[in-house]
Gaussian input, Z-matrix of N, CA and C with variables (Angstrom, degrees):
# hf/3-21g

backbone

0 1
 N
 C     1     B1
 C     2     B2     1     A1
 N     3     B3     2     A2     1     D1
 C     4     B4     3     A3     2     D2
 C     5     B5     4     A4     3     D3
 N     6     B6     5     A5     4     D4
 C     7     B7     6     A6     5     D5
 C     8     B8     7     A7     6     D6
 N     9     B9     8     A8     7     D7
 C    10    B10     9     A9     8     D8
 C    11    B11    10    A10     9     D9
 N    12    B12    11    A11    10    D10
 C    13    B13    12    A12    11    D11
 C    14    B14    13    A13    12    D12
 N    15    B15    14    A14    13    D13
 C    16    B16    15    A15    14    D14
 C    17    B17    16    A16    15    D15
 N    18    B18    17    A17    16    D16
 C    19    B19    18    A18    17    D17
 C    20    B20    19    A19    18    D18
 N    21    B21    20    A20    19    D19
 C    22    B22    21    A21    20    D20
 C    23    B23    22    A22    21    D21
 N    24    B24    23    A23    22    D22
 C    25    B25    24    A24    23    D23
 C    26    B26    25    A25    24    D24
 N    27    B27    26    A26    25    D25
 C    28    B28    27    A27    26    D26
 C    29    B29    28    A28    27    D27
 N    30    B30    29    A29    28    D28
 C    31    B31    30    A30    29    D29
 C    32    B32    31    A31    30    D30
 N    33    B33    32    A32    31    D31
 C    34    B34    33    A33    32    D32
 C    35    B35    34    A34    33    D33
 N    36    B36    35    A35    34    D34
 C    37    B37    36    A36    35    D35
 C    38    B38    37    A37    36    D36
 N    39    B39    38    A38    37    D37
 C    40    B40    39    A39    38    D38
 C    41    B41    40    A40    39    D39
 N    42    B42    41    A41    40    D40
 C    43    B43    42    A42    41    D41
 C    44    B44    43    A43    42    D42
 N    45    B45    44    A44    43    D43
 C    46    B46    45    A45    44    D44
 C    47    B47    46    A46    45    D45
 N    48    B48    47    A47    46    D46
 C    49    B49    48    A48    47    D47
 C    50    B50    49    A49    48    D48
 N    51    B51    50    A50    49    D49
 C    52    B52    51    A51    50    D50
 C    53    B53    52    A52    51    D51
 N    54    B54    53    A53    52    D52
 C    55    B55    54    A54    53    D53
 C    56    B56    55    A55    54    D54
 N    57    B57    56    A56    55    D55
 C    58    B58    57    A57    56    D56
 C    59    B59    58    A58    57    D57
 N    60    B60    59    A59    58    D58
 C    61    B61    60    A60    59    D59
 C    62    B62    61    A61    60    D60
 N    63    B63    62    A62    61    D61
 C    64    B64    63    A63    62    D62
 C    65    B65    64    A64    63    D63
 N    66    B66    65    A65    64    D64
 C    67    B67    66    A66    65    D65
 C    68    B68    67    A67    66    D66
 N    69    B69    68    A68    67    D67
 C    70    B70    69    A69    68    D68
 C    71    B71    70    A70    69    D69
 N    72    B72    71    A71    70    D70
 C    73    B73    72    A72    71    D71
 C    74    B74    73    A73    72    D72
 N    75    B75    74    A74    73    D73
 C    76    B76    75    A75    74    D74
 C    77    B77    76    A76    75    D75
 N    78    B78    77    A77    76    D76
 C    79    B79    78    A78    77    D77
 C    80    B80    79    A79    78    D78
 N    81    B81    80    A80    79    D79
 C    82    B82    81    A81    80    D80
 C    83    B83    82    A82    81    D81
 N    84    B84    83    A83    82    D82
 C    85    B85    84    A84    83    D83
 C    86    B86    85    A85    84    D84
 N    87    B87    86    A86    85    D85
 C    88    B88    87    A87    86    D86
 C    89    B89    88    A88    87    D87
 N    90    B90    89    A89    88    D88
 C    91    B91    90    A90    89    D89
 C    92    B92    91    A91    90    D90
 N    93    B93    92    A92    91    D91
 C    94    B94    93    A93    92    D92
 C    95    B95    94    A94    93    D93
 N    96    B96    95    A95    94    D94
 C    97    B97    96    A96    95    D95
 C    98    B98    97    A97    96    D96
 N    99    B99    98    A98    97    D97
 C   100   B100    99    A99    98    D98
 C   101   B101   100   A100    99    D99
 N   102   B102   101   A101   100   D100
 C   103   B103   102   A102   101   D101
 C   104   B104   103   A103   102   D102
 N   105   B105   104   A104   103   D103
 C   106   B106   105   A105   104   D104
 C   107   B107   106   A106   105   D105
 N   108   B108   107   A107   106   D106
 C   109   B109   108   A108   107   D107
 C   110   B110   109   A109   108   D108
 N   111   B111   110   A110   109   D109
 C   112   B112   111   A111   110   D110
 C   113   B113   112   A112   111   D111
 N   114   B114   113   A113   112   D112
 C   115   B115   114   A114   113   D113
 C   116   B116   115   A115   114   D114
 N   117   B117   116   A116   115   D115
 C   118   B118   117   A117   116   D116
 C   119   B119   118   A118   117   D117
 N   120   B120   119   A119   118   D118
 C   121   B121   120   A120   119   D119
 C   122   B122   121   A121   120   D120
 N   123   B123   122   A122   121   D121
 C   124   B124   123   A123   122   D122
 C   125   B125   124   A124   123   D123
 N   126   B126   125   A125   124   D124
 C   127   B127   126   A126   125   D125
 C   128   B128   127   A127   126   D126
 N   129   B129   128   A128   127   D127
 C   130   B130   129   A129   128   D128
 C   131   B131   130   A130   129   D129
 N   132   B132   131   A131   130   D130
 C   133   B133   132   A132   131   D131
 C   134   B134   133   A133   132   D132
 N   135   B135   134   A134   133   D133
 C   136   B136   135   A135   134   D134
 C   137   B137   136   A136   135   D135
 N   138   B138   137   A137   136   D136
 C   139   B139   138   A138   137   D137
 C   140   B140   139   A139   138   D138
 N   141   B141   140   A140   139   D139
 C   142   B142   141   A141   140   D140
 C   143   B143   142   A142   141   D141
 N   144   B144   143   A143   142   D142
 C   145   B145   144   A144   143   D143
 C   146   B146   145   A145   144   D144
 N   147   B147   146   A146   145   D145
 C   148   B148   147   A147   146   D146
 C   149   B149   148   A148   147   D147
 N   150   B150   149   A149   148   D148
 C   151   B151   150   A150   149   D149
 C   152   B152   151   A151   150   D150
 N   153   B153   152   A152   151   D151
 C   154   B154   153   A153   152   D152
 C   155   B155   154   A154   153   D153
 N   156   B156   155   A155   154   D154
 C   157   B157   156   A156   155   D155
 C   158   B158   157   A157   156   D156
 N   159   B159   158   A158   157   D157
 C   160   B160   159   A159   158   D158
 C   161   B161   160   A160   159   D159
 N   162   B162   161   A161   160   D160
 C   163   B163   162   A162   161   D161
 C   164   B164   163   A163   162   D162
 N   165   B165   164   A164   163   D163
 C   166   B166   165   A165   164   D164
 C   167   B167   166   A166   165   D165
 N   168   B168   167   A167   166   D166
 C   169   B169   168   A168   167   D167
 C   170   B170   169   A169   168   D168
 N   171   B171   170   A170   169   D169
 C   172   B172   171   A171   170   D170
 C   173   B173   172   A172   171   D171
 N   174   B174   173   A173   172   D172
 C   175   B175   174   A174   173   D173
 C   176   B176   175   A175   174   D174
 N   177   B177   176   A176   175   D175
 C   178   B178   177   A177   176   D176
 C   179   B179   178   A178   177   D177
 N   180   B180   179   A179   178   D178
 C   181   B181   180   A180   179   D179
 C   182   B182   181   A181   180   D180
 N   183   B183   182   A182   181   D181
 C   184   B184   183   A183   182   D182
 C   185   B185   184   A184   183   D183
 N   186   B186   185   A185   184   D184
 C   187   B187   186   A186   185   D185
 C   188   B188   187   A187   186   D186
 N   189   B189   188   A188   187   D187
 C   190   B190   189   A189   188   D188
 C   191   B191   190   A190   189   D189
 N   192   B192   191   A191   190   D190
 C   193   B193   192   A192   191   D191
 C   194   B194   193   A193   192   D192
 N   195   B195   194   A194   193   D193
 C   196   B196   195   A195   194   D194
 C   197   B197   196   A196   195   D195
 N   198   B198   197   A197   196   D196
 C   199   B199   198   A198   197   D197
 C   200   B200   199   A199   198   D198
 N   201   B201   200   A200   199   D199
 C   202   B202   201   A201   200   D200
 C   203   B203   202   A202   201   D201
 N   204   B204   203   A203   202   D202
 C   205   B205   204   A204   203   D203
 C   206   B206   205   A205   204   D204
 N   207   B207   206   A206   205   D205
 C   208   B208   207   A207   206   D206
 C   209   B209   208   A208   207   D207
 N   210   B210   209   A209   208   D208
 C   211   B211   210   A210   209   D209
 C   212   B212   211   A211   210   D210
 N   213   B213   212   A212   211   D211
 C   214   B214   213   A213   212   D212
 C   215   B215   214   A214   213   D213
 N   216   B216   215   A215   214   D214
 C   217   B217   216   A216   215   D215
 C   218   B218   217   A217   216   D216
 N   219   B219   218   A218   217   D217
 C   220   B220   219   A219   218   D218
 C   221   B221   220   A220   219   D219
 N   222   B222   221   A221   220   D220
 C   223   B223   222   A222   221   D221
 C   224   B224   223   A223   222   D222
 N   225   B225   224   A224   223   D223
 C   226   B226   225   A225   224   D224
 C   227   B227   226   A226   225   D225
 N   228   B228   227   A227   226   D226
 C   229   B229   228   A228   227   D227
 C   230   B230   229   A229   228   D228
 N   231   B231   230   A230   229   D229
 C   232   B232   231   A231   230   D230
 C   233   B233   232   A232   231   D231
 N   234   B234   233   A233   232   D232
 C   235   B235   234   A234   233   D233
 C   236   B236   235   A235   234   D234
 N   237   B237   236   A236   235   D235
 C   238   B238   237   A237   236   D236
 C   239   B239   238   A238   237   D237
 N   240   B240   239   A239   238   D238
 C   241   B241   240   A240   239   D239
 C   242   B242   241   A241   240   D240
 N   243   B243   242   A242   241   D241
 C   244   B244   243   A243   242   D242
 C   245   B245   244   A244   243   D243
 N   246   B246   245   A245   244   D244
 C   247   B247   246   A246   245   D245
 C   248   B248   247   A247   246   D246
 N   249   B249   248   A248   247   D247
 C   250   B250   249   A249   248   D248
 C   251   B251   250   A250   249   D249
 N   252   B252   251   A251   250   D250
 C   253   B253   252   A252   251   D251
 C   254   B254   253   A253   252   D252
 N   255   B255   254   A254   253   D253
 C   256   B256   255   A255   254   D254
 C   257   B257   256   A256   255   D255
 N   258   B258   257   A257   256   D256
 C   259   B259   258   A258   257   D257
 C   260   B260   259   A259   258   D258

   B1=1.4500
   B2=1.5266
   B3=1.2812
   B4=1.3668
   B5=1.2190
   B6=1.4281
   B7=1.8505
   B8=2.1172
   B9=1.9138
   B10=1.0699
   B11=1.7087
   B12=1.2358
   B13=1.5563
   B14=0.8935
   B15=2.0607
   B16=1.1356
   B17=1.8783
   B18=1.2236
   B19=2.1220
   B20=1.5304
   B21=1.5945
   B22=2.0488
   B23=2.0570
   B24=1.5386
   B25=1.7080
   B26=1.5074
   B27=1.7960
   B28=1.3629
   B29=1.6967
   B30=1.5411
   B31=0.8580
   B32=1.8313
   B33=0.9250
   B34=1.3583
   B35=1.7843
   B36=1.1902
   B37=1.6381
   B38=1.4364
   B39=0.7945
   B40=1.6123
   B41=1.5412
   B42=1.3741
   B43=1.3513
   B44=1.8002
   B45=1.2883
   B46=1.3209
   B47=1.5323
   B48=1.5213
   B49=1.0749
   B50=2.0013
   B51=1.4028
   B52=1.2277
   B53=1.5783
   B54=1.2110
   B55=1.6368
   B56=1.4448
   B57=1.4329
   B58=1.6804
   B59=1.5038
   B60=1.3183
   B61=1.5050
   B62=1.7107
   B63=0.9229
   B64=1.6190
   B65=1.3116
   B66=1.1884
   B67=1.6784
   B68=1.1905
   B69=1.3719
   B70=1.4633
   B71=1.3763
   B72=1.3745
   B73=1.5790
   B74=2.0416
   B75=1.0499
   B76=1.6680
   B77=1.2269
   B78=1.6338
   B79=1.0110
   B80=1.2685
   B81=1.3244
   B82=1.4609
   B83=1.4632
   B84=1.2530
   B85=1.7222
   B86=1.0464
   B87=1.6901
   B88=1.6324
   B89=1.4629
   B90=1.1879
   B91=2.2573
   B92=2.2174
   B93=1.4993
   B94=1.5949
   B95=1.6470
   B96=0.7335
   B97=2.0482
   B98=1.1450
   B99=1.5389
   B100=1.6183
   B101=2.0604
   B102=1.4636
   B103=1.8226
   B104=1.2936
   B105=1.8341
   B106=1.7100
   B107=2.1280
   B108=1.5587
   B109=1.4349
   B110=1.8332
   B111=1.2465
   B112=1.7852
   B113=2.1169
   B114=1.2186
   B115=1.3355
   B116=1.5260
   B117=0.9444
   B118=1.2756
   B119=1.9160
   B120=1.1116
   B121=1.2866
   B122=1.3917
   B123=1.5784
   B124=1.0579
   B125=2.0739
   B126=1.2619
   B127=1.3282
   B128=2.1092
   B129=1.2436
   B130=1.7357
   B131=1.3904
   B132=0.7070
   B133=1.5098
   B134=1.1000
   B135=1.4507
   B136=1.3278
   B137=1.5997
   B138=1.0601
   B139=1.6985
   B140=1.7280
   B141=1.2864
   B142=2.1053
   B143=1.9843
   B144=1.3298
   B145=1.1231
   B146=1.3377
   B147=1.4993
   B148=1.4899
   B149=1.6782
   B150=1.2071
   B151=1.4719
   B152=1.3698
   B153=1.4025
   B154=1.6836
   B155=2.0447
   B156=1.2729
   B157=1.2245
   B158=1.3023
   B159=0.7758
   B160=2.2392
   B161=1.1867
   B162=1.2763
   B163=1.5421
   B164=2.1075
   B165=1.9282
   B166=1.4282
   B167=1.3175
   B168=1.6090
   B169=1.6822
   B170=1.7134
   B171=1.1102
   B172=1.5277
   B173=1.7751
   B174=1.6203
   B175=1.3631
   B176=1.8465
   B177=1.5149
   B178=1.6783
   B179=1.1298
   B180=1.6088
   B181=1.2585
   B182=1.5498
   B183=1.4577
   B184=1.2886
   B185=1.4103
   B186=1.3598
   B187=2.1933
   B188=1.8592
   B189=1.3371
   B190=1.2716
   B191=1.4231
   B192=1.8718
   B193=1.3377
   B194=1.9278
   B195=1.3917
   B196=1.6327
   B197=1.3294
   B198=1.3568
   B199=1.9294
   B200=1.3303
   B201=1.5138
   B202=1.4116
   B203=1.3094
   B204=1.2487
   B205=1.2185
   B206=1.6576
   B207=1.6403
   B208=0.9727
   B209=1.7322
   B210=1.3596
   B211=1.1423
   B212=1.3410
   B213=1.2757
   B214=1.3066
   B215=1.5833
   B216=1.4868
   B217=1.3535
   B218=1.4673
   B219=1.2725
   B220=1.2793
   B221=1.8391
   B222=1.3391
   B223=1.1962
   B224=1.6107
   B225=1.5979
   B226=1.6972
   B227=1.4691
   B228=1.3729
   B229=1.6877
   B230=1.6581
   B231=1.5021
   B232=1.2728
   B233=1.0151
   B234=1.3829
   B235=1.5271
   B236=1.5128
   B237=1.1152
   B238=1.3156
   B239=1.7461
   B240=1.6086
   B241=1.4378
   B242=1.6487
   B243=1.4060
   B244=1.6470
   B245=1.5584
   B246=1.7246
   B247=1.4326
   B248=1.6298
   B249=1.9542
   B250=1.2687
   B251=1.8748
   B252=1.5608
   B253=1.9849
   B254=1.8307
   B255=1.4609
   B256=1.3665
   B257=2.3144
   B258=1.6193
   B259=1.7953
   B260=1.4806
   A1=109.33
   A2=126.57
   A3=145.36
   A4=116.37
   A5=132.44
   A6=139.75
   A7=68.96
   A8=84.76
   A9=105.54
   A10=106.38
   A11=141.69
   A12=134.96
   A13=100.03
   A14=103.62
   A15=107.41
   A16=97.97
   A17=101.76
   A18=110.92
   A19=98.80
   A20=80.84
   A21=79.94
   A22=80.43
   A23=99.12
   A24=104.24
   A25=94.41
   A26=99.82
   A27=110.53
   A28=103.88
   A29=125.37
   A30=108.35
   A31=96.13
   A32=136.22
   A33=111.81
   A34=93.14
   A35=120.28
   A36=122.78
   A37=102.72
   A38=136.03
   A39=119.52
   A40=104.90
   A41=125.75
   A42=126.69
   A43=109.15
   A44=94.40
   A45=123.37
   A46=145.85
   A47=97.37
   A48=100.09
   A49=114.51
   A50=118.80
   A51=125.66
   A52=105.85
   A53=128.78
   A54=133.21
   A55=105.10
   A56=102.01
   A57=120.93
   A58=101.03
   A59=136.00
   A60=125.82
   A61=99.91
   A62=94.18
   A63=95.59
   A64=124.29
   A65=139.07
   A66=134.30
   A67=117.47
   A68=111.64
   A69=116.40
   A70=133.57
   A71=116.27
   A72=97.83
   A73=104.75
   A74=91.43
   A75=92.85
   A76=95.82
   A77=161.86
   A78=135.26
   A79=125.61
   A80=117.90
   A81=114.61
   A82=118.04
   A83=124.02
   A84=121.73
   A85=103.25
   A86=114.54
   A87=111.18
   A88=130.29
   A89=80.16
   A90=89.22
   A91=87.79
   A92=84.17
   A93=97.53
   A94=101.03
   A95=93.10
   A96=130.43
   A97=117.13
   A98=113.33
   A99=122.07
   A100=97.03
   A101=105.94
   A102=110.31
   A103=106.02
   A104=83.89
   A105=93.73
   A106=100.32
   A107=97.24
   A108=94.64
   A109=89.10
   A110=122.78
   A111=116.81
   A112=96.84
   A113=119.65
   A114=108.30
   A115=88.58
   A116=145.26
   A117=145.55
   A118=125.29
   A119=106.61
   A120=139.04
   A121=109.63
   A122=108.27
   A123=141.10
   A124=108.74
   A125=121.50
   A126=107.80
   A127=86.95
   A128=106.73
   A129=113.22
   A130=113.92
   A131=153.21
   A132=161.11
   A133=101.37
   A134=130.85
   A135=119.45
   A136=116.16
   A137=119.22
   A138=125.85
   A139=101.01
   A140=96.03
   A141=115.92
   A142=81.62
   A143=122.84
   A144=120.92
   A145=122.27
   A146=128.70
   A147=131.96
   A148=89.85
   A149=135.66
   A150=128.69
   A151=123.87
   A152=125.24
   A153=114.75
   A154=125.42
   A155=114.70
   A156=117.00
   A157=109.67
   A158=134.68
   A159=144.68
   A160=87.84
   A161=124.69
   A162=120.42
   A163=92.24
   A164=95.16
   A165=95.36
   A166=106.88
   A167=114.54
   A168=103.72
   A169=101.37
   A170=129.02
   A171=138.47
   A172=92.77
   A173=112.00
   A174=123.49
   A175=114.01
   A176=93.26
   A177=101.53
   A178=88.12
   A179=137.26
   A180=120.90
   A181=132.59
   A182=115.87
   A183=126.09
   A184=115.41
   A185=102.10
   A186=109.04
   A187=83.46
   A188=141.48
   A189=126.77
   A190=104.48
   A191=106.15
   A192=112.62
   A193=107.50
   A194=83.99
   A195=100.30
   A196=101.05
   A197=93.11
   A198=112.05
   A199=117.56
   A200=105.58
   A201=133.93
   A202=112.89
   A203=152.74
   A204=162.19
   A205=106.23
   A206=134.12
   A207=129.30
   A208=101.02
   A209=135.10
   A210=108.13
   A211=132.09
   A212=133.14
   A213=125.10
   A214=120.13
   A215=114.90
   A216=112.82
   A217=106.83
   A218=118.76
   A219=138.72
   A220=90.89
   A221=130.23
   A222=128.81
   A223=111.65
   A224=102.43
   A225=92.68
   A226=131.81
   A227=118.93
   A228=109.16
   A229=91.91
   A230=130.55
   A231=134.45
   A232=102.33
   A233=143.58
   A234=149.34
   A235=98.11
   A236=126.17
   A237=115.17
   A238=121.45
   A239=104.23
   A240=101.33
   A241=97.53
   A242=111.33
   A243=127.74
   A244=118.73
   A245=90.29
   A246=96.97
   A247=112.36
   A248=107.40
   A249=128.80
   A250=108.46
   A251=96.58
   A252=102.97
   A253=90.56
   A254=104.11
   A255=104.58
   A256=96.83
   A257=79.68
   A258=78.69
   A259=108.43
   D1=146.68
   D2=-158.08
   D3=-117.18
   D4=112.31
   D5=-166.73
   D6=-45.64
   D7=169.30
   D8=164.58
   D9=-155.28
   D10=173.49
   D11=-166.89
   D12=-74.82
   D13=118.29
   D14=154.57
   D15=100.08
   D16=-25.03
   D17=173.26
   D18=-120.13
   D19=123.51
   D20=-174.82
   D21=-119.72
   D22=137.21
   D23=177.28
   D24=-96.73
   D25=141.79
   D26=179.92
   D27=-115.63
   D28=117.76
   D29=-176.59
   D30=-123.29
   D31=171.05
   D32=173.56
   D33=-175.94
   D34=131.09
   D35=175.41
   D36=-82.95
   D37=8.51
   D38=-172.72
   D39=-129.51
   D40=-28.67
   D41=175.51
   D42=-96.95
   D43=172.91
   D44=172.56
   D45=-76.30
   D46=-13.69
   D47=161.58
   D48=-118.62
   D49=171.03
   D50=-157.19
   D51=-159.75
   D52=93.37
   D53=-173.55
   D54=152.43
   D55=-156.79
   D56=-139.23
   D57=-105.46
   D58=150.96
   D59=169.39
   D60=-127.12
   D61=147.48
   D62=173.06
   D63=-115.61
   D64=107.90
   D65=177.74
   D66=-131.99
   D67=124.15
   D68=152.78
   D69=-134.97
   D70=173.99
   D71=-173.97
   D72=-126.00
   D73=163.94
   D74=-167.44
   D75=-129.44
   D76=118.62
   D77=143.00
   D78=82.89
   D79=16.11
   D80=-168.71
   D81=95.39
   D82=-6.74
   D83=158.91
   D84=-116.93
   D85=148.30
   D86=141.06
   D87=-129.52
   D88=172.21
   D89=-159.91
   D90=-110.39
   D91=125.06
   D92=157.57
   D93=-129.92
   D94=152.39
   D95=158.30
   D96=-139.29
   D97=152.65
   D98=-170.79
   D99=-133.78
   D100=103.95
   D101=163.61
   D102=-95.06
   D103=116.52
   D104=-171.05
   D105=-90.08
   D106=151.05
   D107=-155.69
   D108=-79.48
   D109=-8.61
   D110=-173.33
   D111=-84.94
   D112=-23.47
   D113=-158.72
   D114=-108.45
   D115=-5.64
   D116=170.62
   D117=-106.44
   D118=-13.50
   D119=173.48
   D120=52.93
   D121=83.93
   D122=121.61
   D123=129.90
   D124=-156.23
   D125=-138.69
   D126=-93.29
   D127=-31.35
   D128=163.23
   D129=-66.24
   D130=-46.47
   D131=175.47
   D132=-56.69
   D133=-67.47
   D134=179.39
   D135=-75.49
   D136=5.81
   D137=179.56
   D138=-83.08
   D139=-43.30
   D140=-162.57
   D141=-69.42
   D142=-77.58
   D143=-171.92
   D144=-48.48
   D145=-25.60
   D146=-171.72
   D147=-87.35
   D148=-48.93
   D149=173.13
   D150=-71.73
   D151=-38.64
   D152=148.97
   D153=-44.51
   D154=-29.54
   D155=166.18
   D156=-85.34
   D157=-30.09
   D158=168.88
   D159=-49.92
   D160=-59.63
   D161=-137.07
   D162=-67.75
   D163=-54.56
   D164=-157.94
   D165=-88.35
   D166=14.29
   D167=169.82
   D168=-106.88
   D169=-1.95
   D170=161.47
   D171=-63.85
   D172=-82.69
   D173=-171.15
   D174=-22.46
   D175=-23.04
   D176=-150.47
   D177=-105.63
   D178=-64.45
   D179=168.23
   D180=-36.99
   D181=-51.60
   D182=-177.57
   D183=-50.79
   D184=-50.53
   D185=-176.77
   D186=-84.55
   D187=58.49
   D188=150.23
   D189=-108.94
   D190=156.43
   D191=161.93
   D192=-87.31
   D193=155.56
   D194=173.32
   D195=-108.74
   D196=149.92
   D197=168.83
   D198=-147.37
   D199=105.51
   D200=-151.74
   D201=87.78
   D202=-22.70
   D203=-139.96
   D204=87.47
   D205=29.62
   D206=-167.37
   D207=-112.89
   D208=-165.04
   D209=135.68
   D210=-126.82
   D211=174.56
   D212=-154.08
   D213=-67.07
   D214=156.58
   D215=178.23
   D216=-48.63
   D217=-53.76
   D218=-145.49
   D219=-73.60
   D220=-35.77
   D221=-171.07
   D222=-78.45
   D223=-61.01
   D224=160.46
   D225=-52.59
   D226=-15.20
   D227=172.90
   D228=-70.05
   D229=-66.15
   D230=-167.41
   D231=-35.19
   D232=-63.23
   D233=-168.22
   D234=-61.22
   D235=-73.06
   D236=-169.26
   D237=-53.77
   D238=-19.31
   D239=-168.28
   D240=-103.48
   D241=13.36
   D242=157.79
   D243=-73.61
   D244=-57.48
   D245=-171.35
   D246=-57.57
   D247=-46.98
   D248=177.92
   D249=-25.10
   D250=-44.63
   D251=-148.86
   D252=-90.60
   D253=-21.24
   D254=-156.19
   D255=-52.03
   D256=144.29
   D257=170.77
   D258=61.24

């Protein structure tokens, strides 16, 4: 499987973890999450779930207001308490 924007694949023989990370940045913050491929069961499963949360933390950033060109308190709690539920 092949990173894709914004999904970087972690595969690694020597460590402990095995799956998808998600990061992006909006404005001066950024949001990561890590779908691990053992708690989600397996390396598709956690691919489908790391891009269903892409999709609706894009949706959520994009329709946000900025203040200063930053974005709002109120928008980064939402995002983070997205990523939190995601999976």
């Amino acid at each position: 499987m092949k990173s894709k924007k914004n999904l970087t694949r972690f595969t690694y023989e020597s460590a402990a973890f095995e799956g998808w990370r998600l990061c992006i940045s909006r404005a001066g913050t950024t949001f990561t999450r890590y779908f691990p491929d053992k708690k989600l069961g397996g390396g598709k499963k956690s691919l489908a779930a790391a891009e269903k949360t892409l999709a609706e933390l894009k949706t959520l950033l994009e329709g946000s207001k900025r203040v200063d060109k930053k974005l709002s308190p109120a928008t980064i709690k939402k995002a983070e308490k997205l990523l939190l539920e995601a999976v």
